[in-house]
PLY file of the C-alpha trace (Angstrom):
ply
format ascii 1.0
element vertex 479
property float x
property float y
property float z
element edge 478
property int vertex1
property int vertex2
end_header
65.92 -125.32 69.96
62.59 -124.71 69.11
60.75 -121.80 70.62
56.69 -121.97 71.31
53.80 -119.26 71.47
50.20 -119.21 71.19
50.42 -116.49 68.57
53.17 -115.34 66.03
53.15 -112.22 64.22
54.61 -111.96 60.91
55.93 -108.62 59.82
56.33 -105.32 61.65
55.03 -102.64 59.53
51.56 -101.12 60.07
49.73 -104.08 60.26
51.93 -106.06 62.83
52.08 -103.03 65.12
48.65 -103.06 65.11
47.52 -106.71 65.64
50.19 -106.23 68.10
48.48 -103.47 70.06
44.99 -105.31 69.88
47.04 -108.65 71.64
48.29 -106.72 73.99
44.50 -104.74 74.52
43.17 -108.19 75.27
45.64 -109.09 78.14
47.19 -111.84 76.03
51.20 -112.59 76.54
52.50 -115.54 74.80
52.78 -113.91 71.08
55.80 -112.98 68.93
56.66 -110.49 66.41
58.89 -112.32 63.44
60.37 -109.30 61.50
62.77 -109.67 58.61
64.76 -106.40 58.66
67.00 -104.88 61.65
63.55 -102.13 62.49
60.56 -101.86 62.40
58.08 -100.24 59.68
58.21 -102.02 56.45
57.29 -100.28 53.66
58.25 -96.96 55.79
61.27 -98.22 56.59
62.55 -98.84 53.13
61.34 -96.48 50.97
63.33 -93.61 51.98
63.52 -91.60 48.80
63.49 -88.23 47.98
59.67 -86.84 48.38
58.77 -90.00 49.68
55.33 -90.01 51.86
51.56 -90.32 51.43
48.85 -90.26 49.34
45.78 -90.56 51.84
45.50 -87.25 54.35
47.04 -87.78 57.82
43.89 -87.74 59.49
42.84 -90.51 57.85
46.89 -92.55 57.64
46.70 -93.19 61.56
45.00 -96.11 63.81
41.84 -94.76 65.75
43.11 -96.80 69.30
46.71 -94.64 68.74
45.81 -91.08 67.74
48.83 -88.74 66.71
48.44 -84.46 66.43
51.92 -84.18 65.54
51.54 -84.70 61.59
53.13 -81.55 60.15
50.73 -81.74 57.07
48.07 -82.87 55.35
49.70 -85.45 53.79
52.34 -86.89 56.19
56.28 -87.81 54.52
58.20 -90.65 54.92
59.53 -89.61 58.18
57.17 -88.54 60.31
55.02 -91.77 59.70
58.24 -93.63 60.16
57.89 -91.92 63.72
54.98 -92.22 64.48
55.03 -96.42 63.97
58.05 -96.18 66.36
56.20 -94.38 68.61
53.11 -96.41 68.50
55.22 -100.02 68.34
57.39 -98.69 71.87
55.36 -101.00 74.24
55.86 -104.08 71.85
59.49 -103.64 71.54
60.46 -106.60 73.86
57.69 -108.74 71.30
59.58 -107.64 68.64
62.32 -110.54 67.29
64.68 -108.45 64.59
66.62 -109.79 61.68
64.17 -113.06 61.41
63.03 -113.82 57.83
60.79 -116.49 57.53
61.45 -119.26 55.05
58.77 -121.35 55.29
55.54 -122.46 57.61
54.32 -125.84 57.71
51.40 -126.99 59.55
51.65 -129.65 61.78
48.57 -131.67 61.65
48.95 -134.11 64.88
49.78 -131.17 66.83
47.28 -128.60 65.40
50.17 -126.51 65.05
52.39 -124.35 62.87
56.06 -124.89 62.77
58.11 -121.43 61.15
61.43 -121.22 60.35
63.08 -118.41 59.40
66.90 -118.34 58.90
67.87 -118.43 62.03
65.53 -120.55 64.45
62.40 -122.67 64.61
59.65 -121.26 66.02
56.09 -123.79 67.13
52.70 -121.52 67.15
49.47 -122.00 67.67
47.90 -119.53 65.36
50.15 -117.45 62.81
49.27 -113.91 61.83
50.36 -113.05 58.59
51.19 -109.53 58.07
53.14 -108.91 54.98
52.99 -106.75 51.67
53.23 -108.74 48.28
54.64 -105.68 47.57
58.10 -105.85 49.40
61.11 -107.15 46.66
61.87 -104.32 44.57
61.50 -104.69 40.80
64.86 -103.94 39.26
65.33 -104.35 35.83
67.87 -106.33 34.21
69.43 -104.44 30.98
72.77 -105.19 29.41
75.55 -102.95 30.37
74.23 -102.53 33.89
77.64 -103.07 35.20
79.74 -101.04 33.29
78.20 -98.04 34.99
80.50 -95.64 36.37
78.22 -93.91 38.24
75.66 -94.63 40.66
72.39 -96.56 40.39
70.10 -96.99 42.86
66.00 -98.59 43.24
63.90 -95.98 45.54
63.11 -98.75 47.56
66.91 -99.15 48.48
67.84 -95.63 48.56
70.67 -94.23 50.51
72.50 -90.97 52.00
75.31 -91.71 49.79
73.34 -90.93 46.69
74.28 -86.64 46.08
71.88 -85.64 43.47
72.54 -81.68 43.56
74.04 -80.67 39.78
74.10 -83.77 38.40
72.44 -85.48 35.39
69.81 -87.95 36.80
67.68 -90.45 35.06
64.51 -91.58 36.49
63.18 -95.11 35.11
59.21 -95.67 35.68
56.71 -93.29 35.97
54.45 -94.58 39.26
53.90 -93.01 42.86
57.43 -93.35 43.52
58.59 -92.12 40.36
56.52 -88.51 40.55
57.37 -88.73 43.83
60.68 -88.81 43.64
60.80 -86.45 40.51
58.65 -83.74 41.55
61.54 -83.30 44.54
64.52 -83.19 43.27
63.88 -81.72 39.56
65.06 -77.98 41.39
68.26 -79.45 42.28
69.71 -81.31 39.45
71.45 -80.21 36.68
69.33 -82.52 34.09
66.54 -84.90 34.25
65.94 -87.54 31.88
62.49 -89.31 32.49
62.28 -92.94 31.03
58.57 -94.26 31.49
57.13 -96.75 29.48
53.54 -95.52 30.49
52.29 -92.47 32.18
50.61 -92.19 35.16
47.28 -90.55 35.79
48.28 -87.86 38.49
45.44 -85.95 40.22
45.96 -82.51 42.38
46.77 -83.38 46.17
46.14 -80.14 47.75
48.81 -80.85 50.67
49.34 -77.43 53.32
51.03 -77.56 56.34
48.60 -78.35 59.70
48.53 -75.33 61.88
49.45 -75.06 65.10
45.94 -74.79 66.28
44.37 -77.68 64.28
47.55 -80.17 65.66
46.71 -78.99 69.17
42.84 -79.63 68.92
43.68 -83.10 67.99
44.80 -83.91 70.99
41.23 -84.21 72.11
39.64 -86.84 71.39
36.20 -85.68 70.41
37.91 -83.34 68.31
40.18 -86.22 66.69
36.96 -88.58 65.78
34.72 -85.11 63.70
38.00 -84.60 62.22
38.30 -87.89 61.16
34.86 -88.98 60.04
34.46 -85.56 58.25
37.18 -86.64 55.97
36.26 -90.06 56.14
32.89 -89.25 54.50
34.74 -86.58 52.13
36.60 -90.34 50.67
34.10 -92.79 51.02
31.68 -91.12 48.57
34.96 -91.39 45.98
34.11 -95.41 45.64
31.04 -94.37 43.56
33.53 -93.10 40.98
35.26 -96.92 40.90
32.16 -98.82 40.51
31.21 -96.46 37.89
32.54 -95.76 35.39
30.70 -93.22 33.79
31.11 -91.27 36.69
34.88 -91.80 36.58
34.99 -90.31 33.14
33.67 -86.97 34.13
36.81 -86.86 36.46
39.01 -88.02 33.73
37.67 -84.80 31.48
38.21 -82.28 34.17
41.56 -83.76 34.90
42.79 -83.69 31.19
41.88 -80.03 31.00
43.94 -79.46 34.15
46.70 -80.87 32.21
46.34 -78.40 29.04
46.72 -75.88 31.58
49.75 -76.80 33.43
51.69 -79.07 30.89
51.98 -76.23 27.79
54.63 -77.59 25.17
52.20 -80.06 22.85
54.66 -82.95 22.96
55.35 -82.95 26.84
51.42 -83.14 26.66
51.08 -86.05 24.16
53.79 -87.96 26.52
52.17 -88.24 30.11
48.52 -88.18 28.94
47.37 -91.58 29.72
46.25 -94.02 27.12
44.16 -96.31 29.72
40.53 -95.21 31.91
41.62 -92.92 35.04
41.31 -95.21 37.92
42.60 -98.45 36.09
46.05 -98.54 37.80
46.80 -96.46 40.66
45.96 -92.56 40.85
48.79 -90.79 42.03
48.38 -87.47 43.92
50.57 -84.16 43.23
51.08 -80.71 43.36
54.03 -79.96 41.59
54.88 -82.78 39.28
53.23 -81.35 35.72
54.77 -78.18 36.14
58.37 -80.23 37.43
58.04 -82.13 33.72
57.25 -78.94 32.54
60.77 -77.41 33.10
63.62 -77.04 30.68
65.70 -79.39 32.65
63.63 -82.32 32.19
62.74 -84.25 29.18
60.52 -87.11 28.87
61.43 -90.40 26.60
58.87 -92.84 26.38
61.45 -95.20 24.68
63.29 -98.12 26.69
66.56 -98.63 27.43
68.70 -100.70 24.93
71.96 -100.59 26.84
73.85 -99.28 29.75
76.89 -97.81 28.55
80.05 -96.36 30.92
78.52 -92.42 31.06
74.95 -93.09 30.17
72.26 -95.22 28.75
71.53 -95.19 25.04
67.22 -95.94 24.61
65.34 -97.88 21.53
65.34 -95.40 19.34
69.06 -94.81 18.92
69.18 -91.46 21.62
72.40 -90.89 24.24
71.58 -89.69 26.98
74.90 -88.92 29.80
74.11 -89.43 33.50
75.81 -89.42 36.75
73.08 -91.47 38.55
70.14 -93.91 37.17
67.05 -93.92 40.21
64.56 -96.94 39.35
61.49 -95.89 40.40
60.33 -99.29 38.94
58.06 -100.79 41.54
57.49 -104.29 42.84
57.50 -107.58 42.32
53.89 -108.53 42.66
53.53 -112.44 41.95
50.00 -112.62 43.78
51.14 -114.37 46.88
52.74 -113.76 50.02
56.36 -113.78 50.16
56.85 -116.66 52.31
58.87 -119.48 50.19
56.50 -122.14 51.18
53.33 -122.15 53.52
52.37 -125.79 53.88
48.81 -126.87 55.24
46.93 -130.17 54.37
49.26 -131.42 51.61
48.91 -128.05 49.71
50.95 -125.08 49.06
49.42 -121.45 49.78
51.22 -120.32 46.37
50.03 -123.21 44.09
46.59 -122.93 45.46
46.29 -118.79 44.59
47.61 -119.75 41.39
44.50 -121.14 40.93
42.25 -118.33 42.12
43.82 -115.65 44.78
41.42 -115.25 47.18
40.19 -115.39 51.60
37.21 -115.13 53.16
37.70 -111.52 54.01
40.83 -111.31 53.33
42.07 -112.84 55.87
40.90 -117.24 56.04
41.80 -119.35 53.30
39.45 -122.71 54.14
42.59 -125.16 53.42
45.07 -123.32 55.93
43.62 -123.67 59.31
45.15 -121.54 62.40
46.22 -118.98 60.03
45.25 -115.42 59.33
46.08 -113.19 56.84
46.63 -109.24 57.18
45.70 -106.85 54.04
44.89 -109.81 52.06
43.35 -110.59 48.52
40.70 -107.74 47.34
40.85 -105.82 50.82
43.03 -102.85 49.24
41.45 -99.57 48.48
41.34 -97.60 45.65
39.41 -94.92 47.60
39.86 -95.02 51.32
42.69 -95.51 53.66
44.18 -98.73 54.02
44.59 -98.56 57.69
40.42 -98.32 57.82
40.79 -101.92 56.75
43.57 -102.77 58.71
42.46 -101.51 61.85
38.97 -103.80 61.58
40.73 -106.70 60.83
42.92 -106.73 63.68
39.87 -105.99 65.67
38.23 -108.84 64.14
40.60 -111.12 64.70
41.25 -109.69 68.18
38.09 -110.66 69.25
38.21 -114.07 67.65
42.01 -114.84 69.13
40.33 -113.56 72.72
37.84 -116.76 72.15
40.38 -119.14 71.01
42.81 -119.34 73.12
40.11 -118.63 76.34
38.23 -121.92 75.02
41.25 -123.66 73.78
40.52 -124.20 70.64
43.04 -126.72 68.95
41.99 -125.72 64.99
39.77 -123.04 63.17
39.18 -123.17 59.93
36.41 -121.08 57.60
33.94 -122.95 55.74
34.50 -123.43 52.13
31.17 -122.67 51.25
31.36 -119.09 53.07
34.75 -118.48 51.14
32.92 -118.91 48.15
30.10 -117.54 48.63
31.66 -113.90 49.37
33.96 -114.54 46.40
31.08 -115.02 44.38
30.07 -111.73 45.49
33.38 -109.61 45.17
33.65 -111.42 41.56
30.16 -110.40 40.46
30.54 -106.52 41.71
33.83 -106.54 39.97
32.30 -106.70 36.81
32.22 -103.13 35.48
34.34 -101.45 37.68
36.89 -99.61 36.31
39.89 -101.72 37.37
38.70 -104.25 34.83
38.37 -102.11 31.73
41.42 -103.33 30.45
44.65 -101.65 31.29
47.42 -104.08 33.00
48.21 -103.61 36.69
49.39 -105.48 39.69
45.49 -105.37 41.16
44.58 -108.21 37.88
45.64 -111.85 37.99
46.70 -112.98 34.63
43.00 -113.69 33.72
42.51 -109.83 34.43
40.70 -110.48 37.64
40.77 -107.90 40.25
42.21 -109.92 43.42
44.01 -106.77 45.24
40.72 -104.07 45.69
37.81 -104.26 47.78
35.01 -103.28 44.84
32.56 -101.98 47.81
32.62 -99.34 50.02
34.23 -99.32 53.21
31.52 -99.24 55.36
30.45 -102.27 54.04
33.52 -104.11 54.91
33.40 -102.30 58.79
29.22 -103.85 58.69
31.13 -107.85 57.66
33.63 -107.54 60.47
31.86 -105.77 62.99
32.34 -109.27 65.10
33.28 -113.01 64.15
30.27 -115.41 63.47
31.39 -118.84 64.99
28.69 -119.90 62.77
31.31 -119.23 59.38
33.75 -121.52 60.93
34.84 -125.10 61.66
36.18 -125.42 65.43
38.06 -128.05 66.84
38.26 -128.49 70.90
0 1
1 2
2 3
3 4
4 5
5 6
6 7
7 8
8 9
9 10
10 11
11 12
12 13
13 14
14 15
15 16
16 17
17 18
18 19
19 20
20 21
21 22
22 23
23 24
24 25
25 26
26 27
27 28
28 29
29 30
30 31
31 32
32 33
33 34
34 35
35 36
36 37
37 38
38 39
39 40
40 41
41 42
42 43
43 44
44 45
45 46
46 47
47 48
48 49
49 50
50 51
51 52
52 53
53 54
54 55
55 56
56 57
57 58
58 59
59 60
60 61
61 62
62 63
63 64
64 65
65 66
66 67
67 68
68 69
69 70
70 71
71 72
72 73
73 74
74 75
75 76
76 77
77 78
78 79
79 80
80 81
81 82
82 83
83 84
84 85
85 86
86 87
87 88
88 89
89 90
90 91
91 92
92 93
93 94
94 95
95 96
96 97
97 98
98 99
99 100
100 101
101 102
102 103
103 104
104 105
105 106
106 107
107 108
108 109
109 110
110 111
111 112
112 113
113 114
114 115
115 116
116 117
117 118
118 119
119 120
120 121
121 122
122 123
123 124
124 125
125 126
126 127
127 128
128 129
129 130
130 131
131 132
132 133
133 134
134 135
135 136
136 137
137 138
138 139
139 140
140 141
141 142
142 143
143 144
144 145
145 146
146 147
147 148
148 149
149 150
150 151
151 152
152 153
153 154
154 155
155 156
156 157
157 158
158 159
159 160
160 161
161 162
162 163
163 164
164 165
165 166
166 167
167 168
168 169
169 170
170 171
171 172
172 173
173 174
174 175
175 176
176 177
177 178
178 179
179 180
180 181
181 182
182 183
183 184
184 185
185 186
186 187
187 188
188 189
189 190
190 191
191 192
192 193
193 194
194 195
195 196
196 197
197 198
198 199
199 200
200 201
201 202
202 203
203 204
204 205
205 206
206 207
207 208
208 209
209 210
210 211
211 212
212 213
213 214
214 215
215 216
216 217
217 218
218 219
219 220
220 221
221 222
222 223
223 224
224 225
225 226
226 227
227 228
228 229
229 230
230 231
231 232
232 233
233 234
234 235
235 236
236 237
237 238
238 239
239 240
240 241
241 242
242 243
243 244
244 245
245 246
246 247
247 248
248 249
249 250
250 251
251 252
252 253
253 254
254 255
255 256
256 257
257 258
258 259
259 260
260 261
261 262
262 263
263 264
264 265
265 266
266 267
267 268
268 269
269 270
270 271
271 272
272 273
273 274
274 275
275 276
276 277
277 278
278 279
279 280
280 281
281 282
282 283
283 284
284 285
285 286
286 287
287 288
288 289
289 290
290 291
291 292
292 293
293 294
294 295
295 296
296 297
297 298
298 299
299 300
300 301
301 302
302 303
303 304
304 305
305 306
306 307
307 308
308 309
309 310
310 311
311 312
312 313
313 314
314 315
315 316
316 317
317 318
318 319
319 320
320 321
321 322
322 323
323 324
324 325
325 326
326 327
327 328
328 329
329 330
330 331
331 332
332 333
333 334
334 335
335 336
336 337
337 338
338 339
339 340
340 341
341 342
342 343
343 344
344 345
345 346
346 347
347 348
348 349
349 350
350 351
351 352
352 353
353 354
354 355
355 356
356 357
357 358
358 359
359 360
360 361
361 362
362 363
363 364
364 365
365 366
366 367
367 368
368 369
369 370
370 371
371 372
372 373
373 374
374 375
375 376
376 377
377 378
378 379
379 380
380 381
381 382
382 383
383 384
384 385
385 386
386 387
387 388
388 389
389 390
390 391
391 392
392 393
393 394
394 395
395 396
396 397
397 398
398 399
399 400
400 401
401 402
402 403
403 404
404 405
405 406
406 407
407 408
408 409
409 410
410 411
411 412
412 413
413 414
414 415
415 416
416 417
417 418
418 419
419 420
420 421
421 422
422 423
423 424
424 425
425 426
426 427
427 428
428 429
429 430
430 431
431 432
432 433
433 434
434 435
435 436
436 437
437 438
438 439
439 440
440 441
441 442
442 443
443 444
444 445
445 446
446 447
447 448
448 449
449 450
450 451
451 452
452 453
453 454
454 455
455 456
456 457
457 458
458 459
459 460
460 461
461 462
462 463
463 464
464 465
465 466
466 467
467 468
468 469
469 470
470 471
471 472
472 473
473 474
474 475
475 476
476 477
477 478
């Protein structure tokens, strides 16, 4: 049996919730949530590891339609944004389908619409919102010996209770968000820390405190909520200057390199997590306590890989033994510049084959060959700077909007110009050029011709000014 909506939803982390709100905002019924796991929150869901939570202030890691005053700090964990998707998503619950991965989409050209199948069903749609994360399949590497292990192993992305870290020798593979992350938590507890990167991270204070009573009380008000908000809105948005220069960007570098002389003390712990790329060229990661976590005689940092597993340990490159009781991978994500749908099928082509060309939407979210279907968080609307739920939150009121005048006028297809695709590529490509996420390091934001397709290389504000409303003008329309 085949199942039919106007609208289908897929994913229900941040983004889904929200285009889900905005649906239901605009009075319309006949839409579907498609979400792989058994609950809701994606990337909060899964990545349930030690220290675990994030990098852009609370204020700013909320949706401006669902305010929350209940963040404990200034930087919210893993759990408390957790809660406070579930407490946002509680209206869409009977929207939400569970345990639905979708295998492929295929667009149905005599019937202007999109047939999805996931493993379970077949679902008809109208228009299909895509709202999924490239990165969502946990990188694990493959080394020999992996199974002769007697001990546990475990990817932070697939972490569990079971894992009992408390006087035990722990190795940590990777040296990312989660990585520090993870590290910076549970160094006090273990008994010995090996750290296996095979490139340091650039990691900048945070400055997280606790929210006081007071200041989660005032946020209740909604006045007080939006000069709470824009204040530290501004505070960020001046930070994209810094990205698009790089000149600028060095200055930071230099004070952030003598922050490290003062912290990280022994010469050769120095020499191992100073950076050998431009600060801002991969991901920046924010903490208060990692250098002086790396810093302690428990830990010691290897910047050799692993040759083998053995039984009790791993033995690295360079011939050293090192005996653990668990290996964490804080390795990261597969990121093969597409979304992780098997096969999306529109007008003979393949969404995959056609980004292998050139990854790229008309504001991150229209891709002129796919009509009827919207993207979510899509190629160069990430942030370097800025919180990504800024950009979520206009695209789902973008495409709010648009939906609203769709399915009102019936509207069989819509489908962005070509020229207007290009056009703002053009753009994004040419501001690119001298930014500091092309001056040369390797990281999931490049294509393999070292192409930024993942940031937005403006500010913010200039992305709110292009989405402000839908021009019918940018788009083909069929009645």
């Amino acid at each position: 049996m085949t199942h039919e909506y106007s609208v289908i939803i897929v994913g229900a982390g941040f983004s889904g919730i929200s285009m889900g709100l905005e649906l239901q905002g605009i009075g319309i019924s006949n839409w579907l949530i498609l979400e792989k796991e058994s609950r809701i929150g994606g990337t909060w869901a899964a990545n349930t590891y030690p220290g675990s939570g994030s990098d852009v202030p609370s204020i700013l890691y909320q949706l401006k339609r669902a305010p929350y005053h209940r963040f404990t700090r200034k930087f919210a964990d893993q759990h408390e944004i957790l809660n406070y998707i579930e407490t946002i998503a509680e209206p869409l619950k009977p929207k939400i389908k569970y345990e639905e991965e979708v295998l492929s989409i295929e667009f149905l050209d005599q019937m202007d619409k999109w047939l999805i199948t996931t493993q379970k069903n077949q679902f008809l749609s109208r228009f299909v919102i895509l709202s999924m994360s490239p990165l969502a399949k946990p990188s694990v590497p493959v080394l020999p010996g992996q199974n002769n292990f007697r001990g546990k192993q475990v990817h932070t992305a697939q972490w569990h209770d079971a894992i009992n870290y408390h006087d035990k020798n722990v190795i940590v593979v990777g040296s990312g968000a989660s990585a520090i992350q993870c590290i910076e938590t549970i160094q006090p507890y273990v008994k010995q820390l090996f750290l296996i990167q095979r490139s340091p991270s650039w990691v900048m204070a945070k400055g997280n405190r606790d929210n006081s009573i007071l200041s989660q009380y005032l946020l209740q008000f909604r006045g007080y909520f939006l000069l709470a908000y824009l204040f530290t809105f501004l505070l960020h948005e001046i930070k994209v200057l810094l990205f698009i220069n790089p000149k600028l960007m060095e200055l930071v570098e230099w004070f952030n390199k003598r922050r490290i002389k003062q912290l990280v003390t022994h010469p050769q712990n120095r020499r191992s997590i100073i950076p050998d790329y431009a600060l801002g060229c991969k991901r920046i990661v924010l903490s208060d306590h990692y250098y002086q976590a790396i810093s302690s005689p428990n830990v010691s940092i290897h910047n050799v890989t692993i040759s083998k597993i053995e039984e009790s340990g791993v033995t690295l490159e360079d011939g050293t033994s090192l005996l653990a009781d668990i290996i964490i991978y804080a390795t990261g994500f597969e990121h093969a510049q597409h979304v992780p749908i098997n096969r999306i099928l529109a007008n003979g082509l393949d969404l995959k084959e056609v980004w292998k060309k050139k990854r790229s939407a008309y504001l991150g979210m229209f891709v002129s060959a796919f009509p009827n279907l919207f993207l979510l968080v899509g190629p160069n609307t990430g942030l370097g700077h800025q919180s990504l739920l800024f950009m979520i939150e206009r695209q789902t009121n973008y495409l709010s909007k648009m939906m609203k005048y769709l399915l009102n006028h019936h509207v069989k297809r819509v489908n962005v110009k070509r020229e207007k695709e290009l056009a703002l590529q053009r753009k994004i490509d040419s501001r690119n050029q001298g930014t500091v996420w092309e001056k040369g390091c390797q990281s999931w934001y490049l294509d393999a011709k070292g192409n930024n397709v993942a940031l937005w290389p403006f500010s913010s504000l200039y992305y709110w000014w292009l989405t402000k409303d839908y021009n019918k003008n940018d788009f083909e329309i069929k009645f």
